[in-house]
N, C-alpha and C positions, 0 to 999 in steps of 0.2 A: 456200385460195382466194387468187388473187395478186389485186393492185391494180388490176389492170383486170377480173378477175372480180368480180362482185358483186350483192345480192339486194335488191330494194327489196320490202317483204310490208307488205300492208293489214292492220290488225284491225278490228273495228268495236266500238262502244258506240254504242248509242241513234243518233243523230243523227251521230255524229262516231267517232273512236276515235284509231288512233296508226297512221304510216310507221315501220316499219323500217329503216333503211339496213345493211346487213351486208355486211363484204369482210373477208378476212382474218379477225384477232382483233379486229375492231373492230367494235360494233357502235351506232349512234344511233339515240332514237326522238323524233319529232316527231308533235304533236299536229294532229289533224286535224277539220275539222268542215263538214256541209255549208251549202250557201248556195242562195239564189233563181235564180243561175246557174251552180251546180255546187258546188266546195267548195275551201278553203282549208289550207296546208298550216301551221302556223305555225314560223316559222325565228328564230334568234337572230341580231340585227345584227350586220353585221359587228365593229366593238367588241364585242362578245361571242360571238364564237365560239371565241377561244383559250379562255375559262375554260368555254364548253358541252365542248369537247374536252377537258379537263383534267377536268371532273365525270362523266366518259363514259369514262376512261381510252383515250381515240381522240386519242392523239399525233401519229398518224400522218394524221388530218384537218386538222390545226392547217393546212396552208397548202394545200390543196384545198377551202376552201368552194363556189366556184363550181361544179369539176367535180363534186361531192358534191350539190349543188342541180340543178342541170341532169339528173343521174342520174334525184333522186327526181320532178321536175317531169316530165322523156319516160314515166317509168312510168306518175305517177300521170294521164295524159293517155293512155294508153294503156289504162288500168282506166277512164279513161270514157270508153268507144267513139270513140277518138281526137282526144281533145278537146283543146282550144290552153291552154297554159299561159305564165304570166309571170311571174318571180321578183324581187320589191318586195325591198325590205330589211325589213321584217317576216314576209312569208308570201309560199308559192309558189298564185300565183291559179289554177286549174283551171277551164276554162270548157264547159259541154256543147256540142258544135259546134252546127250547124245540119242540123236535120233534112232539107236537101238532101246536106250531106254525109253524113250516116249513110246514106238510101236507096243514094249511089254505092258506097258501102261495099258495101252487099249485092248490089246488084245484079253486082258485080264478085266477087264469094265464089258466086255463083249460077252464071257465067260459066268 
């Protein structure tokens, strides 16, 4: 899988579970949990994302955090029926759209 290929996969536990991020030989997992308006990704500051990549043997993330967050935020906004996300320096926020967006949604898959 080259560097612009790559697999962002949900688990669940209970209430919350864990992202995947997978490209290449690298693979990160970030914890996830939901919330009253959707659910949160939790991400390591940037101050500490060389040593998450170092405990992860993902070298090769060391200076792609943003492109690496932006991946897992478009997926995980796409796993809830195309919902808006924003990426804090702690966690990437996922928010449920508005149920006018979702109806345009369908009505446009019906179409």
């Amino acid at each position: 899988m080259a560097v612009d290929q790559y697999r962002v996969k949900f688990r669940s536990d209970g209430l919350g579970g864990w992202v995947d991020y997978e490209e290449q030989a690298l693979t990160l997992a970030f914890p996830w949990e939901r919330t009253i308006l959707g659910f949160t990704v939790e991400i390591p500051l940037s101050k500490e994302w060389n040593d998450f990549c170092d405990l992860n043997n993902a070298l090769a993330a060391k200076s792609r955090r943003a492109i690496i967050l932006n991946r897992i935020g478009k997926a995980a906004a796409r796993e809830y029926w195309g919902g808006i996300y924003s990426i804090g320096e702690r966690e990437i926020d996922v928010r449920r759209p508005s149920i006018l967006r979702i109806l345009e949604r369908w009505r446009k898959r019906a179409n």
